[in-house]
N, C-alpha and C positions, 0 to 999 in steps of 0.2 A: 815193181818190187825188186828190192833189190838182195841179191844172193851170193853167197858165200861157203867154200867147201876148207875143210879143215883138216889136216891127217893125224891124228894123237894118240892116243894109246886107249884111250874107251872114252867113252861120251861124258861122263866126271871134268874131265879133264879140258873138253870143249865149252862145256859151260861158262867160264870165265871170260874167254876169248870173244865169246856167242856173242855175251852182256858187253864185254869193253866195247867189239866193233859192231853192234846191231841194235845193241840197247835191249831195253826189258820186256819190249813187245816185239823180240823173232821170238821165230816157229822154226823148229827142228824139223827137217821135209824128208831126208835121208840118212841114214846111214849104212854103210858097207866096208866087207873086208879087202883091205888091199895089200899088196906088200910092197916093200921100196928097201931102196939102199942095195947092197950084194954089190959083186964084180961077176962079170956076164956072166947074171941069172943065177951066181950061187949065194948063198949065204943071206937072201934076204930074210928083212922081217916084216914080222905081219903086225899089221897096224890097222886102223880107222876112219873110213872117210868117214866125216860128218857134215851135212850140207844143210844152211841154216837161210833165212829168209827171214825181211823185214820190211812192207809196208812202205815202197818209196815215198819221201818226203821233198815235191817240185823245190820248194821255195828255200830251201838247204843245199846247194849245192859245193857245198865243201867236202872235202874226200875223206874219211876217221884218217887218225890218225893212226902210223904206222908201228909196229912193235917185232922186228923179226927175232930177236931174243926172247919173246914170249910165245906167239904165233908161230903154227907151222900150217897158213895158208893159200894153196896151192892152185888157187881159181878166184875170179872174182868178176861177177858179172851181174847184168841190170838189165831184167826183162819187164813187159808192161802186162801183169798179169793180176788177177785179182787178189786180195791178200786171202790165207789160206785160212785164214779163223773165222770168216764168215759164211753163212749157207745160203744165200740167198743175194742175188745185186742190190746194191743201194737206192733209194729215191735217186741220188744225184748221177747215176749212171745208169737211165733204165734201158737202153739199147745194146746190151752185151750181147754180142755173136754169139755164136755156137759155137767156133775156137775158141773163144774165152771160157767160154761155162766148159766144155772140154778140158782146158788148162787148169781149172778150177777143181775140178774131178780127180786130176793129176795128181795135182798137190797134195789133195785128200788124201790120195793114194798112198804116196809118199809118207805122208805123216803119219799112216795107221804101221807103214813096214817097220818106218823108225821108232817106235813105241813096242819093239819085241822083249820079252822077260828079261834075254840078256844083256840089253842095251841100258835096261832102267840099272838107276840108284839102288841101293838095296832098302834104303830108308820108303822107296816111294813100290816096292811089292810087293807089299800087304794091300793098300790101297788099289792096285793092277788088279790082283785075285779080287778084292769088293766087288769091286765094279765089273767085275768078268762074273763072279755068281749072281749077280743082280741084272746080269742079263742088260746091261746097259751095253748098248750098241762099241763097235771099235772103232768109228767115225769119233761118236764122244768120247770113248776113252782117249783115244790119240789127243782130242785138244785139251782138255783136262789137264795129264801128264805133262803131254809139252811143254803149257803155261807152268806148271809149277818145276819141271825140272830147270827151266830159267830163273824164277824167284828164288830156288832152293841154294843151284851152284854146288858146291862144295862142302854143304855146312854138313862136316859130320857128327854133330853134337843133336843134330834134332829131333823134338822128340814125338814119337807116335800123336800125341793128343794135340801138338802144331802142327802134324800132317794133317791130322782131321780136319782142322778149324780152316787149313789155306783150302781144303779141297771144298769142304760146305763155302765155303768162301766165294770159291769158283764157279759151284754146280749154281750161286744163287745170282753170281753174274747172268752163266749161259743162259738161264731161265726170264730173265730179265730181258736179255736181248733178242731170244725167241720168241715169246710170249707176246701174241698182241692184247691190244685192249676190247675188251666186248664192247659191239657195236653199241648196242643199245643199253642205258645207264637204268630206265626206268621202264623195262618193260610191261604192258597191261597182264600180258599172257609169257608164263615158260613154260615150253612144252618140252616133254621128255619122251626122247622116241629112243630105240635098239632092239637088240634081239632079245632073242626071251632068254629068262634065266638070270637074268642082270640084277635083278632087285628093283624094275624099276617102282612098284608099286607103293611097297615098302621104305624105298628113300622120297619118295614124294609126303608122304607121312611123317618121313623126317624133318624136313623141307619146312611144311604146314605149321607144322606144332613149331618151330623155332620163327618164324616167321610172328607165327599168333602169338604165342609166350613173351619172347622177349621182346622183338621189336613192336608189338601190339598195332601188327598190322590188320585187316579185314581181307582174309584169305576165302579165296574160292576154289571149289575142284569140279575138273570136265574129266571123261571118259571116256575114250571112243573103244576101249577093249570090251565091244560086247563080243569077240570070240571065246573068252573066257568067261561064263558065268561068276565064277569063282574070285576072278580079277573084280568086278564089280561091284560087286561082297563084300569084297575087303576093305576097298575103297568107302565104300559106304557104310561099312564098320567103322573106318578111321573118322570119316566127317562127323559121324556120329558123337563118338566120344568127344574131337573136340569142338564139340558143336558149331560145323561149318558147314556152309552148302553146298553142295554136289549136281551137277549134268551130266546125263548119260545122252551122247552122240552117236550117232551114223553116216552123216555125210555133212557136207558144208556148209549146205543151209540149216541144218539144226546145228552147227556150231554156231551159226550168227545169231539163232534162238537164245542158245547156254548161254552168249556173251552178254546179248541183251538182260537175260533175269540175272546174271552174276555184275550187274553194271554198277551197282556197291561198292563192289568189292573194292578195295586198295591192289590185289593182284590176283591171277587165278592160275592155280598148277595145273598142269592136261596133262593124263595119261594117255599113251596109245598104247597099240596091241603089239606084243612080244611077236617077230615076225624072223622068218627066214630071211635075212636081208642080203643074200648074195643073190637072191633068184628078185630080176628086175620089176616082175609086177608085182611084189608088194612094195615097194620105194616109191610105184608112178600110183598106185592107192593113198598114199601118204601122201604125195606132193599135191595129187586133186583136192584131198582134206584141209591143207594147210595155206592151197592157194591162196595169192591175194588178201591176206591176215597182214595189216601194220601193227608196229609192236609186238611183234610174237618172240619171242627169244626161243630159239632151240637147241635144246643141251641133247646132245648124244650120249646113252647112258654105257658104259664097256664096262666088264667085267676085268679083274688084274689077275682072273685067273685061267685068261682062254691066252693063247699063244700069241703071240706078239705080231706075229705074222699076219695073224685070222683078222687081228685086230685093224691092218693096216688095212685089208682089202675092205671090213666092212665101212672104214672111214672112207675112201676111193668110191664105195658104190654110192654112197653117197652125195658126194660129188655135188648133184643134180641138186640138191635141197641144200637152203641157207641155212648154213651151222656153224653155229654162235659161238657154241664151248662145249668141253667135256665134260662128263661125270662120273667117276671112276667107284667099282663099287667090290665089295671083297677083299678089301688090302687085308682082311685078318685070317683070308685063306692060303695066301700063298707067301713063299717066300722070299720072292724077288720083286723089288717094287720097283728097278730101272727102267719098264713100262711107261711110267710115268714121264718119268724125263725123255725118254725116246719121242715119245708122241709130243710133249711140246716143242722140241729140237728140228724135228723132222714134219711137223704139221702145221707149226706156229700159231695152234688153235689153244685160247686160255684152257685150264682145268679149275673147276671153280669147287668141288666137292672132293671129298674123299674118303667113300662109307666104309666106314671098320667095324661091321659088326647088327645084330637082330635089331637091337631094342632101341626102341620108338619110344622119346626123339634125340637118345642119346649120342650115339653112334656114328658119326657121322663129324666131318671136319672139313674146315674151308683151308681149301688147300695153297697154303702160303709158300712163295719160294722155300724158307728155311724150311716148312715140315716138309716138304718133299727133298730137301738134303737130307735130312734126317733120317727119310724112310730108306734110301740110297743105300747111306753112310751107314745104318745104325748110329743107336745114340753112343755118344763117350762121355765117360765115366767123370771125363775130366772138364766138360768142358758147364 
């Protein structure tokens, strides 16, 4: 990686210098106040260090070109460290040290300091405040900003509704480069497990009905929530109406039962029981039930209305059981949807739904990089 520090008068001003000598993919890592000039120690001024990084390229070894009439850069140096825009090492380098991924951390670090209110543009701190009430993490905020205070430069003509479009621009890059792909294209069984309160019974019923409706598939439903009578009920309400079958389970081997009489089917949705998932023996309950199932797809069902935090540890307890994607449900409760993007940033687990709402089988969206800038961003007026 090669790095570069700069002394100028605010980060505006380094922008241009960043792009002439780094090109349009550095990353801004630091910035701090320093002073320079005076005669012994009086009369100095205060200025800007700004220290920018770019991604060494082997097979270029030609030095940029110089400009000391433009540039006022006061360092210049070539470390072999990860580049700072990605979370995770490459296929092509899977033996990174612990110095490294340490280094790597660094950087991060770096990049969240130099992304402070007074550093940015004033064009790009409305977007700062967004994404700070949306609860989107300062890891993602720093590279967000970063990336567009180099696309932006100096343009002070720009206007709010092209700020919008470069950032949804960006949120559907990061998403794209986080987001893996589900395992499984065609699975027999999705099952949907989390804790209670989620909705999960309700979006499975959403799930069904779109499934049967449009795509005129042959839908099956299992149930292993005999804790809830009420859960049962419901379900069995829903198959009802739209007249599909339903299994009620207890353990593994009457799953292989459910599977058996659902073997029709084109696919079959599984509910489980709404459980305390931080406390370990109901996860190793689940894991016995779900043993040994090929083709099972498992969506983790989280609510966007529990803390963000809660939500991390119950993905972590998890751990133990193969889990396929997310299911996000309550976007039309709360008002921060940056959840979303934290969890595929930080988990690189798909999100393939996203329930807004009661009613069966409206409610509910597949959740596409754009609508999930959208929910970030809000929408604009203009775009």
């Amino acid at each position: 990686m090669r790095l570069k520090t700069y002394i100028v008068q605010n980060v505006s001003e380094a922008l241009p210098m960043i792009k002439r000598d780094l090109g349009a993919d550095a990353l801004i890592l630091n910035t701090k106040k320093v002073k320079t000039g005076g005669f012994i120690g009086f009369f100095q001024k205060e200025r800007l260090e700004v220290t920018a990084a770019v991604e060494a390229q082997p097979k270029k070894k030609k030095a940029a070109s110089k400009a000391p009439e433009e540039a006022a850069a006061v360092q210049k140096a070539s470390v072999p460290v990860p580049p700072a825009s990605i979370a995770a090492p490459e296929d092509s380098n899977p033996h990174l040290t612990g110095d490294l991924i340490n280094e790597l951390k660094g950087i991060k670090q770096f990049m969240m300091q130099s992304m402070q209110e007074d550093h940015l543009p004033a064009s790009l701190k409305p977007l700062n405040q967004r994404l700070s009430s949306q609860e989107v993490t300062k890891e993602i905020q720093s590279e967000i900003l970063a990336k567009m205070m180099l696309t932006i430069g100096q343009q002070p003509d720009i206007s709010a509704a092209q700020i919008h479009r470069m950032a949804k621009t960006e949120i559907v890059r990061l998403i794209g480069l986080h987001q893996q792909k589900p395992v499984l294209k065609d699975p027999e069984i999705i099952c949907f497990i989390g804790p209670t309160g989620v909705g999960k019974t309700t979006t499975i019923a959403k799930i069904a009905a779109d499934l049967l409706l449009r795509e005129g598939k042959k839908v099956g439903l299992i149930t292993s929530d005999t804790y809830r009578i009420a859960a049962v009920e419901q379900l069995k309400t829903y198959a009802g109406i739209l007249n599909i079958p339903i299994q009620v389970v207890d353990s593994a081997e009457d799953l292989n039962r459910a599977m058996a009489e659902l073997a029709a089917c084109d696919i079959i949705l599984m509910d489980t029981a709404g459980r305390n998932y931080q406390q370990k023996q109901y996860i190793d309950d689940l894991e016995a039930l779900l043993a040994d199932k090929n083709k099972i797809q498992i969506n983790l069902v989280l609510s966007l209305t529990a803390k963000y935090e809660d939500m991390k540890k119950i993905i972590d307890n998890f751990q133990t059981i193969k889990m396929d994607q997310l299911l996000l449900t309550k976007q039309d409760e709360t008002s921060s949807s940056g959840a979303i993007l934290n969890l595929i940033y930080h988990y690189s687990i798909p999100v393939t739904y996203i329930a807004n709402g009661q009613n069966v089988p409206d409610d509910i969206l597949t959740a596409t990089p754009e609508l999930i800038a959208n929910f970030v961003l809000g929408e604009d007026d203009n775009d």
